[in-house]
N, CA, C and O atoms as CSV, one atom per row, in Angstrom:
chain,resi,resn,atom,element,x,y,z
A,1,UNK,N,N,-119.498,-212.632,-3.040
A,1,UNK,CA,C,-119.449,-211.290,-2.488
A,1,UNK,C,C,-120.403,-210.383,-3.253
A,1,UNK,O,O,-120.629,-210.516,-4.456
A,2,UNK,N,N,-120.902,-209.527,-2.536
A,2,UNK,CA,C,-121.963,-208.953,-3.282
A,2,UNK,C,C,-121.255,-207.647,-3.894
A,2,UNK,O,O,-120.210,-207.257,-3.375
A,3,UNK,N,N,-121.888,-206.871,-5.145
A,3,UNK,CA,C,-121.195,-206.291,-6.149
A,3,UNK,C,C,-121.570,-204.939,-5.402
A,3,UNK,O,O,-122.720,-204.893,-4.964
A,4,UNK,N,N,-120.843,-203.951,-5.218
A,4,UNK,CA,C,-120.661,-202.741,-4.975
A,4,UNK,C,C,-120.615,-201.979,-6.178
A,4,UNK,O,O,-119.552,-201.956,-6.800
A,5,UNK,N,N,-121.739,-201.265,-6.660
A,5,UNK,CA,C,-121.646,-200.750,-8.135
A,5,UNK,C,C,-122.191,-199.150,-7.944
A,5,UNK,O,O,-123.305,-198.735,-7.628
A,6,UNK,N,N,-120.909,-198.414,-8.276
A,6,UNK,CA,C,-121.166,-196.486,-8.729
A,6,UNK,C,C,-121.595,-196.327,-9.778
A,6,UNK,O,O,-120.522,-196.748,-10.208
A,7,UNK,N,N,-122.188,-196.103,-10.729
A,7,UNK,CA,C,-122.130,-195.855,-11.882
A,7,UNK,C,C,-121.357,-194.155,-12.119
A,7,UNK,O,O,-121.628,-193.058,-11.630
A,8,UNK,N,N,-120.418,-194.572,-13.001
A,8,UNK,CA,C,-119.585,-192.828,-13.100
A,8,UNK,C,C,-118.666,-192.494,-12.075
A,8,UNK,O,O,-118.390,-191.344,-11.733
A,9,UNK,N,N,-118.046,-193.886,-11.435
A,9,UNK,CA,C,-117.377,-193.651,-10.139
A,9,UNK,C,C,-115.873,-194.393,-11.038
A,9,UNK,O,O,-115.822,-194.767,-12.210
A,10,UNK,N,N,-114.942,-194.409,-10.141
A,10,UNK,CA,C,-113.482,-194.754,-10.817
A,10,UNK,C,C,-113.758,-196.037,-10.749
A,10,UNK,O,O,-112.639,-196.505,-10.538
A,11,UNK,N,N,-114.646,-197.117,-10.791
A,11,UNK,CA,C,-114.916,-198.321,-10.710
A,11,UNK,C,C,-116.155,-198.760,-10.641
A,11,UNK,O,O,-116.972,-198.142,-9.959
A,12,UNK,N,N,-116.483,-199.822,-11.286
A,12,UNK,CA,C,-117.428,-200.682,-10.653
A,12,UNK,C,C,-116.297,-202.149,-9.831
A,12,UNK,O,O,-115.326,-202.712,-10.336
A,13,UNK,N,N,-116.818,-202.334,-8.719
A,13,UNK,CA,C,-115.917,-203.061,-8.035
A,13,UNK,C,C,-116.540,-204.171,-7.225
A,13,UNK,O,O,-117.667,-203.946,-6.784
A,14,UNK,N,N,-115.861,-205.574,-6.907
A,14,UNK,CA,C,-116.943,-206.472,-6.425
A,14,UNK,C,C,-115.974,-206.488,-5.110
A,14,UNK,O,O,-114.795,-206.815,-4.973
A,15,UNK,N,N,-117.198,-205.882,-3.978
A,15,UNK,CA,C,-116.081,-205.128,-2.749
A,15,UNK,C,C,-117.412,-206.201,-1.823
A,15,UNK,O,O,-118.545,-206.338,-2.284
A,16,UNK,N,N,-116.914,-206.905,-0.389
A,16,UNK,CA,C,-117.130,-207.322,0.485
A,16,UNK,C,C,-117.830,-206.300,1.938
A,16,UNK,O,O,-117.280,-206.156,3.029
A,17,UNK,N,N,-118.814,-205.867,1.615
A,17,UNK,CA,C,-119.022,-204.949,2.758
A,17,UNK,C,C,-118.984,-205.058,3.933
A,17,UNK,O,O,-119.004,-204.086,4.688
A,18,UNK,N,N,-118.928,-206.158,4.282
A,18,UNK,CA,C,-118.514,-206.551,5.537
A,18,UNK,C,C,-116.925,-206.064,5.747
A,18,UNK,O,O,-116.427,-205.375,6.638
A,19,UNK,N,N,-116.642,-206.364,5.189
A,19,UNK,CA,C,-114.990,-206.068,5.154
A,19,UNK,C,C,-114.630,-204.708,5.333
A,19,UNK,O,O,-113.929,-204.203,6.210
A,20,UNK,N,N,-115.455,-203.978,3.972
A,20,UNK,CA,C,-115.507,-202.714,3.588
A,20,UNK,C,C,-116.600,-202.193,2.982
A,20,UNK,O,O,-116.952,-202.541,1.855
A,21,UNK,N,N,-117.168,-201.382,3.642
A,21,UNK,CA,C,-119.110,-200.255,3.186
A,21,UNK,C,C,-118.171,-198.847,2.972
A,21,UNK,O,O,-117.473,-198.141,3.699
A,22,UNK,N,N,-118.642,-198.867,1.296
A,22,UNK,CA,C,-118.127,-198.019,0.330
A,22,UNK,C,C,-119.319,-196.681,0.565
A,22,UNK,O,O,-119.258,-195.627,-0.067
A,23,UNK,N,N,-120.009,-196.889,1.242
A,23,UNK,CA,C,-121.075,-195.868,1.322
A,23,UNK,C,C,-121.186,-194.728,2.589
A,23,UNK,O,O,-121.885,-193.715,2.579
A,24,UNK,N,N,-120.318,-195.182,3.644
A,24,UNK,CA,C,-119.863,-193.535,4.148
A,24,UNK,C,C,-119.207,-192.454,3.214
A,24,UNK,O,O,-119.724,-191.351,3.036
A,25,UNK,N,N,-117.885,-192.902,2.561
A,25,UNK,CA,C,-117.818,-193.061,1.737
A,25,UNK,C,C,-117.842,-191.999,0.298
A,25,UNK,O,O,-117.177,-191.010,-0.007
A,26,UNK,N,N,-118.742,-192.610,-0.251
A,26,UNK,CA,C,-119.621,-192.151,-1.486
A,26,UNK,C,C,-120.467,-191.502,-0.801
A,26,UNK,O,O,-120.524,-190.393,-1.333
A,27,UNK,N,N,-121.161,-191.536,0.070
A,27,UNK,CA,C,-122.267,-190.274,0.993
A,27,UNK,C,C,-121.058,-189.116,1.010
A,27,UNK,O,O,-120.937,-188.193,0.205
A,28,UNK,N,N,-120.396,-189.354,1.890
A,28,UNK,CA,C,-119.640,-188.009,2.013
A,28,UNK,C,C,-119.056,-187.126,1.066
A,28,UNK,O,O,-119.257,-185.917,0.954
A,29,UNK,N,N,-118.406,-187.768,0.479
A,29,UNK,CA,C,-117.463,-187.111,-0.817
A,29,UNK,C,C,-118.230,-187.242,-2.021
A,29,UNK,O,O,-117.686,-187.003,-3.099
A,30,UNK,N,N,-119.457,-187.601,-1.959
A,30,UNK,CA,C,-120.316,-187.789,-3.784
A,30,UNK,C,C,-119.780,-188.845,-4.890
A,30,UNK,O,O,-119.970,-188.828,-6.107
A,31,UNK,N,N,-119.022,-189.812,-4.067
A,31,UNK,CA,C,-118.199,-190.928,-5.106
A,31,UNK,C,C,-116.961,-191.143,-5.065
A,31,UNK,O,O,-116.119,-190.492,-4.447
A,32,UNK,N,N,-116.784,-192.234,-5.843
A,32,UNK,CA,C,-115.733,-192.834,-5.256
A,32,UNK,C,C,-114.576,-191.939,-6.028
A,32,UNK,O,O,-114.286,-192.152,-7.205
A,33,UNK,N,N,-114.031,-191.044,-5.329
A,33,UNK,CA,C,-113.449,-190.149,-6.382
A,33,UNK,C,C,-111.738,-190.416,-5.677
A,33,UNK,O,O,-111.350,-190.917,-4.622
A,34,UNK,N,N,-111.077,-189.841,-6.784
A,34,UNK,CA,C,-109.390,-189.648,-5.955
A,34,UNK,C,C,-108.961,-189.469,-4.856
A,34,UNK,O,O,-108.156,-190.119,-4.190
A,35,UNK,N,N,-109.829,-188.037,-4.538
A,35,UNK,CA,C,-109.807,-188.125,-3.333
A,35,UNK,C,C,-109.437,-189.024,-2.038
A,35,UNK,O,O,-108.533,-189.100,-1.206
A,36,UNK,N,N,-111.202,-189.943,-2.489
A,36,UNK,CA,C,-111.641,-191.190,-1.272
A,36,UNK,C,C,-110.399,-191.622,-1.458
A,36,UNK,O,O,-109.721,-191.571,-0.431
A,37,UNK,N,N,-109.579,-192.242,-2.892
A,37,UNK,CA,C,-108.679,-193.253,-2.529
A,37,UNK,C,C,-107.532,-192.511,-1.565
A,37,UNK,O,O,-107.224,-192.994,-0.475
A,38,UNK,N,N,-107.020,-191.465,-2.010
A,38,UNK,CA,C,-105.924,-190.547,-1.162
A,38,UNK,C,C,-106.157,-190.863,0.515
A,38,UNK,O,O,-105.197,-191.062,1.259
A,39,UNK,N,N,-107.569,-190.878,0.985
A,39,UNK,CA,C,-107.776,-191.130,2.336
A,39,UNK,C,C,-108.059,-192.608,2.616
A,39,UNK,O,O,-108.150,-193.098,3.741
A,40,UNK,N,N,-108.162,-193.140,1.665
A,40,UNK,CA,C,-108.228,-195.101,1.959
A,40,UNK,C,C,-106.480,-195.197,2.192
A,40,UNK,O,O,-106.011,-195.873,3.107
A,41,UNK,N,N,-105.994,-194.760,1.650
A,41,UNK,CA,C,-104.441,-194.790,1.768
A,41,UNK,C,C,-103.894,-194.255,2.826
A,41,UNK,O,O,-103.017,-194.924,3.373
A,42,UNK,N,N,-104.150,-193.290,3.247
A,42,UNK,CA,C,-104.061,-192.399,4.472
A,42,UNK,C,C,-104.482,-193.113,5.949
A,42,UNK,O,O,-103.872,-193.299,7.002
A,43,UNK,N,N,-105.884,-193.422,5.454
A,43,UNK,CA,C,-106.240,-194.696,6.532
A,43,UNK,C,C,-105.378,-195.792,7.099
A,43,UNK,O,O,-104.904,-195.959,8.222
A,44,UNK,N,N,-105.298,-196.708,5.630
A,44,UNK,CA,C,-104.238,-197.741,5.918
A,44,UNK,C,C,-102.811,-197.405,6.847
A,44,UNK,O,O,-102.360,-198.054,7.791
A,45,UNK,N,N,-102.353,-196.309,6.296
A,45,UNK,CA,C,-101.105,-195.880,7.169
A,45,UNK,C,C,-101.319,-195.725,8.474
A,45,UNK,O,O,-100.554,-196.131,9.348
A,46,UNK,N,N,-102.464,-195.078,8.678
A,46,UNK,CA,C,-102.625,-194.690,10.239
A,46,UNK,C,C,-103.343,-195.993,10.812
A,46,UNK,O,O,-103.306,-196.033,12.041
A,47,UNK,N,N,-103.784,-196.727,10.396
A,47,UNK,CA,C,-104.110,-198.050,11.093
A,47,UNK,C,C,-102.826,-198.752,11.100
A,47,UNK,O,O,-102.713,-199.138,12.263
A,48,UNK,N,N,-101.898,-199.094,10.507
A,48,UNK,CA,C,-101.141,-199.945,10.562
A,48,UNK,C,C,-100.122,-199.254,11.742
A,48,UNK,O,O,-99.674,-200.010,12.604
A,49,UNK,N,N,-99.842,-198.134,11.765
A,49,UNK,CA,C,-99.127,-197.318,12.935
A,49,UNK,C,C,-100.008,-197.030,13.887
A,49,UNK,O,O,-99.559,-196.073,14.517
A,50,UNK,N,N,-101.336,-197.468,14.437
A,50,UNK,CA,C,-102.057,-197.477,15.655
A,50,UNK,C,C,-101.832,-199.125,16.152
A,50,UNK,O,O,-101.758,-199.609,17.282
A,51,UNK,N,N,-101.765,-199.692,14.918
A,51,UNK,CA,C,-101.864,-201.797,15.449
A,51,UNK,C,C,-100.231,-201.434,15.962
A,51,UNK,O,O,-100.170,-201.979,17.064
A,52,UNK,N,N,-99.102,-200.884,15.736
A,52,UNK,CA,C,-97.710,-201.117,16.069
A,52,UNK,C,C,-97.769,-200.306,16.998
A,52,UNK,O,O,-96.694,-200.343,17.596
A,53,UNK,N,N,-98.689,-199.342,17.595
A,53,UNK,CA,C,-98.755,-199.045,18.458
A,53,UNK,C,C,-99.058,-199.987,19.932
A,53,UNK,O,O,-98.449,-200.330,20.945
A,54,UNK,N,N,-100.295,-200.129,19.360
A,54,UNK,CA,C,-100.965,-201.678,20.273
A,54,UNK,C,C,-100.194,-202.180,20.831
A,54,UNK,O,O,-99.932,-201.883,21.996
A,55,UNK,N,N,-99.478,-203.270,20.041
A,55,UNK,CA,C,-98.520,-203.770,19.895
A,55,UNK,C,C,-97.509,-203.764,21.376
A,55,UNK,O,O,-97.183,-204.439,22.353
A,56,UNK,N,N,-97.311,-202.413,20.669
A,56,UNK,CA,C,-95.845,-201.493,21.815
A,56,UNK,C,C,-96.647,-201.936,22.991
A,56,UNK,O,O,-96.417,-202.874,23.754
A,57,UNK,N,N,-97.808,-200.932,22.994
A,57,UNK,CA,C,-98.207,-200.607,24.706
A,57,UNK,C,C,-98.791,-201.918,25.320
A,57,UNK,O,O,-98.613,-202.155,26.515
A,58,UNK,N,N,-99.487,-202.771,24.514
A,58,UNK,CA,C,-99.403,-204.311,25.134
A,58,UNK,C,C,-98.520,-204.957,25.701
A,58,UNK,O,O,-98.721,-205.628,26.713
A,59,UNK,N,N,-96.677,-204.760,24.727
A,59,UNK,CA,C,-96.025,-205.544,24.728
A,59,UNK,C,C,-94.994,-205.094,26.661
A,59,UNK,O,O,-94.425,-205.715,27.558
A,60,UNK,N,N,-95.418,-203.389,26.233
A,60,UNK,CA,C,-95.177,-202.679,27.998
A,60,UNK,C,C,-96.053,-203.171,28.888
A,60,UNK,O,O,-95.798,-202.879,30.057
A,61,UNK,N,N,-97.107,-203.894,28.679
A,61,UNK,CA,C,-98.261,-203.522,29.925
A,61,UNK,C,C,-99.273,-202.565,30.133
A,61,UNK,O,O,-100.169,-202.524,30.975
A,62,UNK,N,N,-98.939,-201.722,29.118
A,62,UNK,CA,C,-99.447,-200.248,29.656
A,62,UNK,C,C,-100.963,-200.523,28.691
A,62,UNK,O,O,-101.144,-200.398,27.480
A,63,UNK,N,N,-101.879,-200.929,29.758
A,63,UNK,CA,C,-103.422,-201.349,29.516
A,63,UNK,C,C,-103.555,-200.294,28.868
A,63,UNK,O,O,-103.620,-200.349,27.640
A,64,UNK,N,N,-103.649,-198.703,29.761
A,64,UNK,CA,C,-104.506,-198.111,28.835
A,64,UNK,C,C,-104.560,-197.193,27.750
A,64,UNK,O,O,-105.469,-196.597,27.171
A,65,UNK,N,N,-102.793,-197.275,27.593
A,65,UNK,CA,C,-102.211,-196.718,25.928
A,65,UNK,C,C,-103.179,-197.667,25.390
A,65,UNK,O,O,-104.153,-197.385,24.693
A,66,UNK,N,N,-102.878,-198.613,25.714
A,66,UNK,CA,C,-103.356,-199.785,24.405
A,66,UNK,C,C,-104.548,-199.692,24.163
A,66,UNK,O,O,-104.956,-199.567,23.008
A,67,UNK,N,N,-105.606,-199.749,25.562
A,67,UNK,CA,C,-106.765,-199.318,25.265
A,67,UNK,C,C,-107.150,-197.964,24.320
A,67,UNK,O,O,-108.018,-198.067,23.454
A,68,UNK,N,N,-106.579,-196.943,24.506
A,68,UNK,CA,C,-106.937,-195.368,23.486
A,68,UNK,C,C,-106.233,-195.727,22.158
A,68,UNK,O,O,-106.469,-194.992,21.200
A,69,UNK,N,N,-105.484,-196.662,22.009
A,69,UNK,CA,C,-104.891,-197.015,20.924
A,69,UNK,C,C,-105.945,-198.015,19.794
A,69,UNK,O,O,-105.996,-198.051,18.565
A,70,UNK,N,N,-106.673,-198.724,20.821
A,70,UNK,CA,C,-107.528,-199.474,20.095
A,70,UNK,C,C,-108.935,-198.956,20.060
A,70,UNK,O,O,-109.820,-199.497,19.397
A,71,UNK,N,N,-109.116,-197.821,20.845
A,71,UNK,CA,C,-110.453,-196.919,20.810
A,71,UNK,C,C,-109.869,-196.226,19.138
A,71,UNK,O,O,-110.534,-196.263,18.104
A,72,UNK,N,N,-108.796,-195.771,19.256
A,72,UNK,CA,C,-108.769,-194.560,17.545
A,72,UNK,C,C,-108.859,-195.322,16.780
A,72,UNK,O,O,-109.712,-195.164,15.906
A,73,UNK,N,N,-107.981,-196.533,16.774
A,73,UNK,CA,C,-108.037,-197.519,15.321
A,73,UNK,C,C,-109.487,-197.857,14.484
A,73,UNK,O,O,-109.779,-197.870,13.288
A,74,UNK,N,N,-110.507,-198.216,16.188
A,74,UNK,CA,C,-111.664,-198.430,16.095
A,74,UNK,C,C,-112.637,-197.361,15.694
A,74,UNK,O,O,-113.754,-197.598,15.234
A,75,UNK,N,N,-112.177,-196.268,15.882
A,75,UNK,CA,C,-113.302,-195.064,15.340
A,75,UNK,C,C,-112.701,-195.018,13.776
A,75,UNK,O,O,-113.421,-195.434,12.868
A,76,UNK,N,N,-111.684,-194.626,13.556
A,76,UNK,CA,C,-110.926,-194.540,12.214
A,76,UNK,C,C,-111.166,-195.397,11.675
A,76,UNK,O,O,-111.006,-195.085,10.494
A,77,UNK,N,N,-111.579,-196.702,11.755
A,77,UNK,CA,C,-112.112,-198.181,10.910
A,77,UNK,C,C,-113.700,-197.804,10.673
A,77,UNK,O,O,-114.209,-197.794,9.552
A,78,UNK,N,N,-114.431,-197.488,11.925
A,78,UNK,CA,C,-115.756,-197.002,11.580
A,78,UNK,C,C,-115.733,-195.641,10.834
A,78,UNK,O,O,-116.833,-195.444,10.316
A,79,UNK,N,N,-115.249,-195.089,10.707
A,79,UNK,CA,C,-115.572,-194.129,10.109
A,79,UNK,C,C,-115.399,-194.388,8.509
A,79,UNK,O,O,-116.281,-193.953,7.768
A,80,UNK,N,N,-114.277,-195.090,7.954
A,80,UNK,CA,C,-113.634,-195.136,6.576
A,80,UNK,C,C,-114.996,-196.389,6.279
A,80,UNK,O,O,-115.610,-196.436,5.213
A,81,UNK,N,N,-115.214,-197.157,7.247
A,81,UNK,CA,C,-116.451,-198.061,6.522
A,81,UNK,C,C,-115.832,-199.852,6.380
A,81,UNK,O,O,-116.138,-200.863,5.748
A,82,UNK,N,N,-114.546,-199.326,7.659
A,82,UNK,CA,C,-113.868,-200.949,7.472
A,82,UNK,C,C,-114.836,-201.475,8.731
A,82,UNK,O,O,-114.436,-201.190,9.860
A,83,UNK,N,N,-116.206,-202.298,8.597
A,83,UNK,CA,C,-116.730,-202.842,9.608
A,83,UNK,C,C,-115.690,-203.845,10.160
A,83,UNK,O,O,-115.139,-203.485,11.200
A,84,UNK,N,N,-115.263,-205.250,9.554
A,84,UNK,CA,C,-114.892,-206.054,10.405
A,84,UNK,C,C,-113.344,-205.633,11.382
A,84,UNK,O,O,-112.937,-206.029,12.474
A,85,UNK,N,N,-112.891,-204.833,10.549
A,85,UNK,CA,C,-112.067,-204.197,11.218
A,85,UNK,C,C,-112.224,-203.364,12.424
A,85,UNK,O,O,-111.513,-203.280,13.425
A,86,UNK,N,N,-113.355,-202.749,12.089
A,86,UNK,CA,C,-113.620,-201.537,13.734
A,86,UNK,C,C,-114.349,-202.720,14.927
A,86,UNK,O,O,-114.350,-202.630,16.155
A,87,UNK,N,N,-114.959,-203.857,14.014
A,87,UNK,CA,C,-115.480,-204.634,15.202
A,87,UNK,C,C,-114.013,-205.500,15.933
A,87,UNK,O,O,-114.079,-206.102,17.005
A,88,UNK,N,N,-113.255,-205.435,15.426
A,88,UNK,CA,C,-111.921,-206.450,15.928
A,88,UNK,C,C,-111.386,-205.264,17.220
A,88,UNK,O,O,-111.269,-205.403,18.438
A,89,UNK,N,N,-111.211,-204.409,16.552
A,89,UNK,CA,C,-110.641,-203.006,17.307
A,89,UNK,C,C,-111.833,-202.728,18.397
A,89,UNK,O,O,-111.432,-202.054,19.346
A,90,UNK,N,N,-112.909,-203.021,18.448
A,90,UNK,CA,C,-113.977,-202.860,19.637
A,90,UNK,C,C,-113.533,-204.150,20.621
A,90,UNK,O,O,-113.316,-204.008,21.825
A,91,UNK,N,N,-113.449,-205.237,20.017
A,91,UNK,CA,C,-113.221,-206.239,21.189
A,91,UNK,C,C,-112.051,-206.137,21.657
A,91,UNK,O,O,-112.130,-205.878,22.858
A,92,UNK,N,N,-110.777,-206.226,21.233
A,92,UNK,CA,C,-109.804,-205.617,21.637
A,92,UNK,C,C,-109.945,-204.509,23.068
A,92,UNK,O,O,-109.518,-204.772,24.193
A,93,UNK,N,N,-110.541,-203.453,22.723
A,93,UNK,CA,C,-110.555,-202.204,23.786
A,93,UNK,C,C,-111.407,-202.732,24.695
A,93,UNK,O,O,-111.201,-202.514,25.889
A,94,UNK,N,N,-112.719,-203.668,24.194
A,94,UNK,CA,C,-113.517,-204.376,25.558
A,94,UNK,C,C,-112.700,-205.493,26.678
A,94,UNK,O,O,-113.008,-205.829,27.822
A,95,UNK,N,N,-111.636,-205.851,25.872
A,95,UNK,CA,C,-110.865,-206.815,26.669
A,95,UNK,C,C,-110.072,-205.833,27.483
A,95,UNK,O,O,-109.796,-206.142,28.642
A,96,UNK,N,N,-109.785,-204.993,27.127
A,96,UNK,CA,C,-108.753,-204.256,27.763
A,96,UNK,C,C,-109.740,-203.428,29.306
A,96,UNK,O,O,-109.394,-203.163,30.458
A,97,UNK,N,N,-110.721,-203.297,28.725
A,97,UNK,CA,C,-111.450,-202.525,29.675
A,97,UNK,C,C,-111.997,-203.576,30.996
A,97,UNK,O,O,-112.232,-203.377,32.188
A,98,UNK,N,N,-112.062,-204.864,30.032
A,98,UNK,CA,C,-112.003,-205.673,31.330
A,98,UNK,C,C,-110.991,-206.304,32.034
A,98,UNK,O,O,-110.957,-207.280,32.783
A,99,UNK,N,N,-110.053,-205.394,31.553
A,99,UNK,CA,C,-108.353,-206.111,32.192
A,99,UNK,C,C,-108.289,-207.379,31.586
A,99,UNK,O,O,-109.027,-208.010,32.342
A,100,UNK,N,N,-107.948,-208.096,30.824
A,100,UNK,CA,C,-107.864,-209.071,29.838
A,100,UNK,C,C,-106.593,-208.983,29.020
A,100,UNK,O,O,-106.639,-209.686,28.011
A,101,UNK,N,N,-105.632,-208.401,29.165
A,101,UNK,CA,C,-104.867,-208.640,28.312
A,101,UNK,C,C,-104.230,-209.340,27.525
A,101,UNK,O,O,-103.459,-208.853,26.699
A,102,UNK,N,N,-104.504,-210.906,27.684
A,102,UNK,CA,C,-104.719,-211.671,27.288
A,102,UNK,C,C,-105.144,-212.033,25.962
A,102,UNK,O,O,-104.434,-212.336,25.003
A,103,UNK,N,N,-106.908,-211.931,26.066
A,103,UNK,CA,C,-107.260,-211.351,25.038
A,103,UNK,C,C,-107.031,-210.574,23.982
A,103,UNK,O,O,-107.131,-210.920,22.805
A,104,UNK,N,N,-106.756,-209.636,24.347
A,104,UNK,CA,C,-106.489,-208.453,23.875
A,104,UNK,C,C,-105.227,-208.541,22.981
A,104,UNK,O,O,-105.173,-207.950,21.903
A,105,UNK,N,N,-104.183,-209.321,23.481
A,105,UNK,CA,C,-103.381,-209.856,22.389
A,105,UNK,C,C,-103.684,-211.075,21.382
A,105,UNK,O,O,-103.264,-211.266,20.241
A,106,UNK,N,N,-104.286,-211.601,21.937
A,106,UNK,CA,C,-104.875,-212.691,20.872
A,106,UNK,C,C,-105.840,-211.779,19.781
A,106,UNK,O,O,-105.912,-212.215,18.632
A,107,UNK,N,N,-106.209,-211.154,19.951
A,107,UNK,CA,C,-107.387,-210.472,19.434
A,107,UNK,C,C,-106.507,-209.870,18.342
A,107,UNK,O,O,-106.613,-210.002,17.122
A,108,UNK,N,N,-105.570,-209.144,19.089
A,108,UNK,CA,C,-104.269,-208.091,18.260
A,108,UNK,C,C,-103.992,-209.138,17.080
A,108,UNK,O,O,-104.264,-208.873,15.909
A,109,UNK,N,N,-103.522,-210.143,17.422
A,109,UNK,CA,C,-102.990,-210.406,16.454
A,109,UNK,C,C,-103.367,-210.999,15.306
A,109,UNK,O,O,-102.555,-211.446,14.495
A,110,UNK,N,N,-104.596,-211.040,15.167
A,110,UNK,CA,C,-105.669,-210.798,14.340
A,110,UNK,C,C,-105.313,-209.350,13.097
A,110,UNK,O,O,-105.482,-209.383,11.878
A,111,UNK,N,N,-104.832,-208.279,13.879
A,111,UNK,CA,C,-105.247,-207.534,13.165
A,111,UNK,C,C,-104.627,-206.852,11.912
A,111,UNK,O,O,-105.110,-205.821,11.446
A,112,UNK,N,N,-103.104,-207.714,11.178
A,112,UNK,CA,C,-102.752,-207.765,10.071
A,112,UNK,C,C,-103.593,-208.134,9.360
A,112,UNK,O,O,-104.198,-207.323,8.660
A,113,UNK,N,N,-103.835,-209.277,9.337
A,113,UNK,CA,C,-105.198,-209.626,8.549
A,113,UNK,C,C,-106.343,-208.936,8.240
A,113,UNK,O,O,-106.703,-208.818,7.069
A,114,UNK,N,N,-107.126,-208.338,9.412
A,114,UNK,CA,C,-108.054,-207.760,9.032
A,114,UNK,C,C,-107.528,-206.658,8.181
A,114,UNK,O,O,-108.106,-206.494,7.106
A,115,UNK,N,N,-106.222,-205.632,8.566
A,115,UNK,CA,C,-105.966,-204.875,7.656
A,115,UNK,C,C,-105.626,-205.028,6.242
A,115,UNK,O,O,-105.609,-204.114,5.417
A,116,UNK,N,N,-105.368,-206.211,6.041
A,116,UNK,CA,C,-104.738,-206.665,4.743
A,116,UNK,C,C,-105.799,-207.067,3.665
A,116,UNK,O,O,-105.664,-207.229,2.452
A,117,UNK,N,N,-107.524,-207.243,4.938
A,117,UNK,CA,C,-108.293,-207.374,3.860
A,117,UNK,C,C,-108.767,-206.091,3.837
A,117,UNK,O,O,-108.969,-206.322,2.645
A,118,UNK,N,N,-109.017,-205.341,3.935
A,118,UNK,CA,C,-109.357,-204.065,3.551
A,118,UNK,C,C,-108.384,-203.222,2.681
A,118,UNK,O,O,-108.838,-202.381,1.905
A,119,UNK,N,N,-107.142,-203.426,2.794
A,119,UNK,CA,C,-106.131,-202.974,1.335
A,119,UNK,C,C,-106.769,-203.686,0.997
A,119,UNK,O,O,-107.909,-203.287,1.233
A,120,UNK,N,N,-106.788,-204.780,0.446
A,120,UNK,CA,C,-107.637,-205.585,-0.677
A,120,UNK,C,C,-108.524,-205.041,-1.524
A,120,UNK,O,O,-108.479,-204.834,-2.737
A,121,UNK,N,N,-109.812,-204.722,-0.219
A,121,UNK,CA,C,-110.788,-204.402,-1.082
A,121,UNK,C,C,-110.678,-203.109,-1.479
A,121,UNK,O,O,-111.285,-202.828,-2.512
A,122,UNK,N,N,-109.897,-202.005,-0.788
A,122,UNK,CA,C,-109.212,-201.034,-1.578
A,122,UNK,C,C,-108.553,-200.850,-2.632
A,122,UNK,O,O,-108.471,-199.770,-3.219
A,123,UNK,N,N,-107.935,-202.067,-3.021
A,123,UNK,CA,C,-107.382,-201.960,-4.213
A,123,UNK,C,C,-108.052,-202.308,-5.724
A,123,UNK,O,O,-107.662,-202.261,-6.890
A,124,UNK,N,N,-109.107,-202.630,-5.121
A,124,UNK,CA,C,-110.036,-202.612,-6.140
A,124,UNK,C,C,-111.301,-201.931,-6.647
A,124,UNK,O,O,-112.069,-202.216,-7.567
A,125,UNK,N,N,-111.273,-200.860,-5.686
A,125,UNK,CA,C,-112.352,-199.524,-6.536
A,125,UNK,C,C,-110.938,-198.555,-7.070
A,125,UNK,O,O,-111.107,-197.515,-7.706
């Protein structure tokens, strides 16, 4: 994994950017400061209560909760810098958009994992 290094940041950390790009990030806020972590945490919560959302509105039928459910997860993953995560949450909402639900649960259930690697690499800056 390639080394993700702040100098003068609450870490030097060997972070997976694929997983997680520490550099929205550190652009926005000037480093990896308390802050960032307060909203990596904040993140996690609200992703894990958008996937149990999913979840729900999959488990109803209701395509296109699920779909706006997997559009926010997916902006909120791009935005914090969880790539493989916002790309899971894009195919997801593409399945849905092509009526696939199917998919779309297979895809879902994928997405403990992906969240679990991004706590990960959160827990280490």
């Amino acid at each position: 994994m390639p080394a993700a290094t702040h100098p003068g940041r609450i870490s030097d950390a060997v972070i997976d950017p694929e997983i997680l790009d520490l550099e929205p990030m550190v652009r926005n806020f000037g480093g990896l400061t308390a802050l960032v972590n307060d909203l990596y945490a904040l993140f996690l919560r609200n992703e894990e209560q958008l996937r149990d959302d999913l979840a729900a509105r999959l488990a109803a039928g209701d395509l296109q909760a699920a779909r706006l459910a997997a559009h926010a997860a997916g902006g909120a993953a791009r935005t914090a810098g969880a790539r493989r995560l916002a790309e899971l949450c894009t195919a997801i909402e593409e399945a849905l958009v092509r009526g696939d639900p199917a998919a779309a649960s297979r895809q879902s259930a994928l997405l403990p994992d992906a969240i679990a690697d991004v706590r990960s690499m959160v827990a280490r800056i």
